[in-house]
Backbone bond lengths (Angstrom), bond angles and torsions (degrees), N, CA, C in turn:
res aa  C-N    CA-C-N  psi(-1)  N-CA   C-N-CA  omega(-1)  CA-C   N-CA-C  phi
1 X - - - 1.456 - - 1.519 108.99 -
2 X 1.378 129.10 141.01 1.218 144.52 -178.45 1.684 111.77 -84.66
3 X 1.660 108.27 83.34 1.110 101.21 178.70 1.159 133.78 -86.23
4 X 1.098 137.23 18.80 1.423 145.25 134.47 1.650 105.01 -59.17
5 X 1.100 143.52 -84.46 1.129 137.11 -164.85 1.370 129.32 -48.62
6 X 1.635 104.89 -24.21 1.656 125.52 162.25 1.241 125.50 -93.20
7 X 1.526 112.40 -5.67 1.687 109.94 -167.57 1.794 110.80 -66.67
8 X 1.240 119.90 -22.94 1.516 122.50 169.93 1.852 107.90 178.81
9 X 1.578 108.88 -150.40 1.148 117.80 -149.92 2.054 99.56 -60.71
10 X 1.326 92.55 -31.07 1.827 101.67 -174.07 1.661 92.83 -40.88
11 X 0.874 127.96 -65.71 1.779 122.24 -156.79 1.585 98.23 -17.90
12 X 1.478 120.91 -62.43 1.422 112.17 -179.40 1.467 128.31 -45.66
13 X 1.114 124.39 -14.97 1.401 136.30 -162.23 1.338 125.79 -71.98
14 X 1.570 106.75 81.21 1.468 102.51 -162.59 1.697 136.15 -51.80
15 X 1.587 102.36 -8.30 1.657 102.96 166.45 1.515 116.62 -67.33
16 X 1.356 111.87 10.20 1.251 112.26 -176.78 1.862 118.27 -85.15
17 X 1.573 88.25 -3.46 1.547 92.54 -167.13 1.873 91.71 -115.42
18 X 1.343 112.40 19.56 1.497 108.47 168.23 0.851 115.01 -77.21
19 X 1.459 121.30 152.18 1.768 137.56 -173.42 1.713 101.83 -85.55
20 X 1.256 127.17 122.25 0.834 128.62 -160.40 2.150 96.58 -121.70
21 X 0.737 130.61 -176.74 1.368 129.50 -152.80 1.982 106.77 -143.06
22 X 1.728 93.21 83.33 1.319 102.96 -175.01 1.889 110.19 -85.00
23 X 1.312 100.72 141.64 1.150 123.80 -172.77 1.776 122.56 -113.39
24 X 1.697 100.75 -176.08 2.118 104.51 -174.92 1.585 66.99 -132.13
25 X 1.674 94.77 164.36 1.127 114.61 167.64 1.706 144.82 -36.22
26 X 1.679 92.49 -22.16 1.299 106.94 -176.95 1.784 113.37 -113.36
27 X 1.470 101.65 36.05 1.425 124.15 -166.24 1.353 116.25 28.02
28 X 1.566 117.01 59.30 1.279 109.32 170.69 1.640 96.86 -112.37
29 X 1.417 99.44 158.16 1.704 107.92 -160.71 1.406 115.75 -82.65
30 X 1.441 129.20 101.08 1.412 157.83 -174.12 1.580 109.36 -47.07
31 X 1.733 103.41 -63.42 1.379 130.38 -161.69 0.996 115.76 -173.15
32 X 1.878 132.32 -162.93 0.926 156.25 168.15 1.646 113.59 -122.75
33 X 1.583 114.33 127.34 1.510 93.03 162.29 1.344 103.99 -153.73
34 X 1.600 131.09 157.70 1.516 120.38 172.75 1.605 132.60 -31.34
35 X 1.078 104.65 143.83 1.420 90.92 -176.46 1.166 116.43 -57.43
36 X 1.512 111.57 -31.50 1.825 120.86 -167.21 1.445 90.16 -79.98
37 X 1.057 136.92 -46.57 1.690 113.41 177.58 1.353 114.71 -59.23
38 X 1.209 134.62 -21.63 1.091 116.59 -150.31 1.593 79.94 -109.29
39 X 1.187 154.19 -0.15 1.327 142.08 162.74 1.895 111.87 -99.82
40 X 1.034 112.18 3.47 1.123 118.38 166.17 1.682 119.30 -75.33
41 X 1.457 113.71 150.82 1.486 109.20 168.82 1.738 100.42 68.66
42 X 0.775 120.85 -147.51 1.646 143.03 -177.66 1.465 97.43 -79.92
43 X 1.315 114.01 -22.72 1.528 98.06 -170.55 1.397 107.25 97.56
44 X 1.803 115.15 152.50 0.836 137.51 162.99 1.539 123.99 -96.20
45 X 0.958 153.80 169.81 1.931 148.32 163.07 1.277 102.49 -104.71
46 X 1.834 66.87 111.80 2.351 73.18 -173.97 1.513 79.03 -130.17
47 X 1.314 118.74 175.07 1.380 146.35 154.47 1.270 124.80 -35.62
48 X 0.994 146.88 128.26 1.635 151.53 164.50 1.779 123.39 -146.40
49 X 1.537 110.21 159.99 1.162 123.13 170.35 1.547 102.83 -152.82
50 X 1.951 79.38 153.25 1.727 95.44 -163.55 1.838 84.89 -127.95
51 X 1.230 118.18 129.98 1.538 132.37 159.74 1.194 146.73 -128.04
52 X 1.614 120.23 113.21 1.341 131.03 -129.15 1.523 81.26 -122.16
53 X 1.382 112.43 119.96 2.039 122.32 -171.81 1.711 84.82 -127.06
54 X 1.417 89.62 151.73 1.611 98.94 -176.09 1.758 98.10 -131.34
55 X 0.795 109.86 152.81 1.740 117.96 178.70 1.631 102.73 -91.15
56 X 1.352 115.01 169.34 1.793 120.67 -176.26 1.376 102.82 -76.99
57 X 1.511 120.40 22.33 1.812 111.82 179.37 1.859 69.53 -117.37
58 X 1.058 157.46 35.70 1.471 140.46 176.97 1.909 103.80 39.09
59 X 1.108 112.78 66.20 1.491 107.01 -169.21 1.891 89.65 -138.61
60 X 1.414 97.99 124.80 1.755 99.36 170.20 1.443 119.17 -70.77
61 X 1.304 109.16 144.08 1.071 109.62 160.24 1.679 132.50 -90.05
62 X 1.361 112.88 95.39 1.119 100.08 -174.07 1.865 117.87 -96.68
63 X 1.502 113.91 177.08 1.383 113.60 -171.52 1.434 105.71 -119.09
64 X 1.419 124.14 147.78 1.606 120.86 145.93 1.603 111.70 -80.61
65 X 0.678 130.40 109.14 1.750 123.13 170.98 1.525 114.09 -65.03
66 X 1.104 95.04 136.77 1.721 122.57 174.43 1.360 117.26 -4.53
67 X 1.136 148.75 128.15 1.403 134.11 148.74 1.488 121.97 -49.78
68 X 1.239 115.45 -24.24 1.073 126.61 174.50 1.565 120.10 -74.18
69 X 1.481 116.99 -16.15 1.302 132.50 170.44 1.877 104.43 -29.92
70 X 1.385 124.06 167.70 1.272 121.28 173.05 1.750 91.13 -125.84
71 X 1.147 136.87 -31.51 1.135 135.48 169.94 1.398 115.37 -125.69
72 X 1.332 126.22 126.34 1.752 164.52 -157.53 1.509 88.55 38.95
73 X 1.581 125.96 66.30 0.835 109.15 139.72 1.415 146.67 -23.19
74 X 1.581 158.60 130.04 1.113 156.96 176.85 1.744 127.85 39.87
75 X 1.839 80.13 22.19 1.778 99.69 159.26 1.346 107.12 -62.15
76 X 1.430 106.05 -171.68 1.562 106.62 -178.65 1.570 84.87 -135.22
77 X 1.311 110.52 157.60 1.639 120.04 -167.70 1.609 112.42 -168.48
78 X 1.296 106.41 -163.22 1.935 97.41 -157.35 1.888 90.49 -100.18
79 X 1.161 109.23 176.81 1.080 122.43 -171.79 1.549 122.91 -34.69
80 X 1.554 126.55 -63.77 1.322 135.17 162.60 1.144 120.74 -133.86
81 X 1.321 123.44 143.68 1.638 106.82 -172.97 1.633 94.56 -156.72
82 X 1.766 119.84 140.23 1.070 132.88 -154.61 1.092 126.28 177.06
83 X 1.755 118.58 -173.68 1.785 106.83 -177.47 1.506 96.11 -132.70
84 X 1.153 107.44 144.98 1.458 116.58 147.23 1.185 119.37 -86.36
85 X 1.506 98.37 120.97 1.550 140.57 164.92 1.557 109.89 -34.20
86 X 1.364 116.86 153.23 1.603 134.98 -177.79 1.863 96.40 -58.61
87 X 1.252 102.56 111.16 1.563 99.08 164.57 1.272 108.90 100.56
88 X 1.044 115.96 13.40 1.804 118.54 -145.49 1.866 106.30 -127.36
89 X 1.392 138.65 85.42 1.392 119.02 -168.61 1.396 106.56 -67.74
90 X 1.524 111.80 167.06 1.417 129.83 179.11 1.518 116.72 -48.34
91 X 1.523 96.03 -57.63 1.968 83.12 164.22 1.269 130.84 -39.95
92 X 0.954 95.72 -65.18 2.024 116.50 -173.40 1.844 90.53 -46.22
93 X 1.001 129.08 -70.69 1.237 151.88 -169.32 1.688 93.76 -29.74
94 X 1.604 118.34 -85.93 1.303 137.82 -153.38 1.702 92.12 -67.20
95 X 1.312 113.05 -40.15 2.130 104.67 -165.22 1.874 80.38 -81.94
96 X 1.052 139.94 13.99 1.580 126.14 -168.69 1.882 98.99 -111.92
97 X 1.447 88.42 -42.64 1.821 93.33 172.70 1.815 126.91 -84.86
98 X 2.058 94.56 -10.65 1.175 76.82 -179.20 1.747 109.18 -96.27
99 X 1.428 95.42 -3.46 1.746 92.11 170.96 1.580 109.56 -78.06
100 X 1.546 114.04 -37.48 1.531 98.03 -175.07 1.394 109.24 -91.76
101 X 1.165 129.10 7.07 1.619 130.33 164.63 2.043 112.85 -87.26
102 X 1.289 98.96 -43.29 1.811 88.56 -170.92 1.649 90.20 -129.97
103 X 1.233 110.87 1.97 1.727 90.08 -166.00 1.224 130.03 96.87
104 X 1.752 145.99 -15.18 1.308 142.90 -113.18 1.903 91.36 -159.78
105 X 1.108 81.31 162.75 1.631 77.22 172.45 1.639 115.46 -146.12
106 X 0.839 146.13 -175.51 1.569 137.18 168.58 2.008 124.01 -177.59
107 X 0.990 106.76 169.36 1.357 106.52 -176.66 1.546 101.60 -83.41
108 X 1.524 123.81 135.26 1.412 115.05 -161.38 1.455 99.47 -127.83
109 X 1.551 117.96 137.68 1.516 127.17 -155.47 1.639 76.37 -125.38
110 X 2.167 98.26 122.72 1.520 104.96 172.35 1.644 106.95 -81.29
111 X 0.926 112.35 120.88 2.008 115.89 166.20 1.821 133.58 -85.64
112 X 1.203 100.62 -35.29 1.434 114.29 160.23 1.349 127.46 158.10
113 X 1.403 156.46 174.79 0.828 156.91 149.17 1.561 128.28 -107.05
114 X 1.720 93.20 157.91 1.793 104.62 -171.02 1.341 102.25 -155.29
115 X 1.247 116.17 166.90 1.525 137.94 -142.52 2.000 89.23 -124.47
116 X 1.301 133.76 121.12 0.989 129.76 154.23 1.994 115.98 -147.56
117 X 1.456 99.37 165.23 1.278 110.66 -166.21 1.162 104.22 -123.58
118 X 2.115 134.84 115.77 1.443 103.47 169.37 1.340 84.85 -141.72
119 X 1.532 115.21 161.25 1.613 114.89 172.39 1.527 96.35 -120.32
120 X 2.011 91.07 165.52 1.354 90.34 -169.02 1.805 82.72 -123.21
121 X 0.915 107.92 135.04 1.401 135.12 173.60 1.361 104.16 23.63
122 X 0.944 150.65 -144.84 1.695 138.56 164.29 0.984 131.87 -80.90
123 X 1.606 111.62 7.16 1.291 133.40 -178.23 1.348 118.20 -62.24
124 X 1.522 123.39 -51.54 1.756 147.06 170.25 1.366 99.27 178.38
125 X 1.356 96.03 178.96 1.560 110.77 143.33 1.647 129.46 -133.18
126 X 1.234 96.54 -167.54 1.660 115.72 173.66 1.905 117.36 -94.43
127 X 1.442 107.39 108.47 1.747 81.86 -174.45 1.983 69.70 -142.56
128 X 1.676 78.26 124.96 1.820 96.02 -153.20 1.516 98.06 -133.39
129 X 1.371 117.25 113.19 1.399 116.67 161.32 1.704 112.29 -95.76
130 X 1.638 103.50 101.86 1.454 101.70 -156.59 1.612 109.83 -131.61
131 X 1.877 91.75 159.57 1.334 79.02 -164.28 1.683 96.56 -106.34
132 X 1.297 123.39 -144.54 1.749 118.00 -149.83 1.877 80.28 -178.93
133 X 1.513 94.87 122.68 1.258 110.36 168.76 1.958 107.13 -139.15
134 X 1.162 114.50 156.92 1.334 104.13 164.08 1.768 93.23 -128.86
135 X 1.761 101.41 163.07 1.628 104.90 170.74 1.801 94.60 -154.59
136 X 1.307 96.75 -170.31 1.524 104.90 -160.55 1.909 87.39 -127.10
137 X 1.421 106.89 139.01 1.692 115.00 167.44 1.294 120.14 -133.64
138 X 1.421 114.66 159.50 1.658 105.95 160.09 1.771 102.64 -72.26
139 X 1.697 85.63 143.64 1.397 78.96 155.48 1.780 147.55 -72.07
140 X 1.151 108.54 7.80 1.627 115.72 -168.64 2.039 70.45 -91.68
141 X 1.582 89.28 130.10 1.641 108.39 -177.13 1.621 101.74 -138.55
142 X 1.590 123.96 136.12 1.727 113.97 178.64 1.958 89.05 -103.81
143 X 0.742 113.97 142.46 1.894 105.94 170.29 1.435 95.57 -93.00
144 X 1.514 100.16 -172.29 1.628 113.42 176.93 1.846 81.51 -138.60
145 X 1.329 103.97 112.12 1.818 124.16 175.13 1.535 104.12 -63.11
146 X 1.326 129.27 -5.63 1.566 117.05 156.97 1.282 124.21 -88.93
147 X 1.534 107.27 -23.12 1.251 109.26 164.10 1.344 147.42 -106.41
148 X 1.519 85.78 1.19 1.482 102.63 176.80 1.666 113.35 -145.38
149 X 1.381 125.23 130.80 1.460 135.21 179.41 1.472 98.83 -66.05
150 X 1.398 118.08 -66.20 1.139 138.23 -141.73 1.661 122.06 -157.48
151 X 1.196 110.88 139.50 1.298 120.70 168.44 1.919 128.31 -125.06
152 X 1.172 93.78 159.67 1.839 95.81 169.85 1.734 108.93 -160.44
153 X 1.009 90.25 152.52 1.951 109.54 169.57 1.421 96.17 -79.50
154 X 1.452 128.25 137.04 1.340 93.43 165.11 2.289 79.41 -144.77
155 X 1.342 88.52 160.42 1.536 90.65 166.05 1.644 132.22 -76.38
156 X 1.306 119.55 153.93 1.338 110.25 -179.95 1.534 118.37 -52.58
157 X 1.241 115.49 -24.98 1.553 120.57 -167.37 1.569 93.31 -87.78
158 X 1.206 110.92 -43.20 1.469 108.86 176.87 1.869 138.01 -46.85
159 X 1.369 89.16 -49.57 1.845 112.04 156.88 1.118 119.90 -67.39
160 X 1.399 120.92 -37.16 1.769 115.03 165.60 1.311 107.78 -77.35
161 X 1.085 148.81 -31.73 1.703 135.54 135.33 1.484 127.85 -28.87
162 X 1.086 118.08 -48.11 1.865 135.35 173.11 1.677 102.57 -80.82
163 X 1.368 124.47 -13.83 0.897 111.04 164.65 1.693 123.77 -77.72
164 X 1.387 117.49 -48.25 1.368 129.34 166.68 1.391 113.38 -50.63
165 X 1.639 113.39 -71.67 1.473 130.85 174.79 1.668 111.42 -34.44
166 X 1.033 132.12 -45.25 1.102 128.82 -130.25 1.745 117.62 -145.45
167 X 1.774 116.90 -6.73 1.076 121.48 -162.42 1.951 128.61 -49.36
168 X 1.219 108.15 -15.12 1.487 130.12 -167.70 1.607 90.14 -81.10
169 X 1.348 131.46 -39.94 1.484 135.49 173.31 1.567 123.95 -56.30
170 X 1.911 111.09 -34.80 1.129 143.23 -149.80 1.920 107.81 -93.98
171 X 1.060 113.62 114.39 1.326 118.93 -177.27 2.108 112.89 -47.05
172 X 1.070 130.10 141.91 1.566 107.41 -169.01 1.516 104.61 -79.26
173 X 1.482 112.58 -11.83 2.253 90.48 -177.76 1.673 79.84 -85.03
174 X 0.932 114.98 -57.06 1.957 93.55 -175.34 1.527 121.85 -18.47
175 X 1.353 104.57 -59.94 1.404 110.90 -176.44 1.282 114.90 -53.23
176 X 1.766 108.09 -60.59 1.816 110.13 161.11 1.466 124.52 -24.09
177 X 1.311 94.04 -78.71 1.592 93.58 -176.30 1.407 120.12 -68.26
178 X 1.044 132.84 -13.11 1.276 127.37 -170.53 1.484 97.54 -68.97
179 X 1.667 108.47 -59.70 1.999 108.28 -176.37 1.554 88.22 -65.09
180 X 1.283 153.33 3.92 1.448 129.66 169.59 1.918 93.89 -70.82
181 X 1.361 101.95 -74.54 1.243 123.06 167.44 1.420 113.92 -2.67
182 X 1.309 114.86 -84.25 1.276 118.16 166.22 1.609 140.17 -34.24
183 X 1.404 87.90 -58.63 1.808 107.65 -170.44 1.890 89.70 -79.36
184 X 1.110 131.62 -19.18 1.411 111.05 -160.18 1.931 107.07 -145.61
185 X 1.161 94.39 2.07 1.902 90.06 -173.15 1.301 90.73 -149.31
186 X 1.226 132.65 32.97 2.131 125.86 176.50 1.929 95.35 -67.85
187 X 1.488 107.22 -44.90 1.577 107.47 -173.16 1.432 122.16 -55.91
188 X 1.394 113.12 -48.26 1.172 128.06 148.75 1.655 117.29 -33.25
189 X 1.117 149.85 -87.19 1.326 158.17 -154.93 1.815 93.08 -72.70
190 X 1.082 134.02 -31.84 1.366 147.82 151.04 1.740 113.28 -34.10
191 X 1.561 104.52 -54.97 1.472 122.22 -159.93 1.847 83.31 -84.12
192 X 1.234 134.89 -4.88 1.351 126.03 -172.33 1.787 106.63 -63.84
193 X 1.426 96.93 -28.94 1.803 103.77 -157.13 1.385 106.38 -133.98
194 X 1.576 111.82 30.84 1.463 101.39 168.78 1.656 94.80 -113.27
């Protein structure tokens, strides 16, 4: 049985039949395949981006994801995170999810990319060659309630607290990038508000 496609209400979810942008190790472009295949099993290496927006108090915005999620459902995770579509560049992609994810839009600073693999219970996994942007928003945010439970502003000191406290709650590229974040791009997310 295809437990991704049965795990709950998502089975209907027609982004599931988007062409998603499979890759080799050195992110050159392989193919195309559904998104739901390519999160099935171990996963395929497709394309991704993760985007971490901070409000004018320097406070992240982080998300609860959907109940409706099929993998880490009603984890908590960084601002938007996703794939660009067959045909589709990374810009277009990230200002496209962050309007239909919170509403908001922003100027987006690329930081780097990395290759990771995680599964979520026997459900699928994530095997994501992804990239990592941060940007700056107002805070007045609309969500989209399928894709998101919940939201908060939270401070930098605050998430490195929720990071220790709390990691079993915490989506795993969150966790990644966040100590990337820290240990290697703090100047950067710094340079947002001078």
């Amino acid at each position: 049985m295809n437990q991704w496609v049965n795990s709950g209400p998502d089975h209907s979810d027609p982004s599931l039949k988007d062409m998603l942008v499979t890759v080799d190790k050195n992110d050159d472009v392989i193919g195309y395949e559904t998104k739901l295949r390519c999160h099935q099993g171990q996963g395929i290496l497709h394309r991704a981006f993760s985007l971490f927006v901070f409000n004018s108090k320097q406070e992240l915005l982080v998300q609860q994801r959907s109940a409706l999620k099929p993998l880490w459902p009603l984890f908590w995770s960084n601002s938007v995170c996703s794939h660009p579509r067959q045909d589709e560049s990374f810009e277009k992609a990230v200002n496209r999810r962050l309007q239909e994810e919170i509403g908001a839009s922003s100027q987006l600073i690329y930081l780097y990319q990395f290759e990771y693999q995680a599964a979520y219970l026997d459900v699928g996994a994530e095997h994501e060659m992804c990239s990592v942007y941060i940007g700056k928003i107002e805070p007045t945010i609309c969500v989209d309630p399928a894709e998101v439970a919940d939201t908060q502003f939270m401070s930098i000191e605050a998430v490195n607290r929720l990071m220790i406290a709390s990691p079993e709650r915490l989506t795993p590229w969150f966790k990644m990038e966040w100590k990337k974040l820290m240990s290697d791009h703090r100047q950067d997310i710094d340079a947002l508000f001078r």
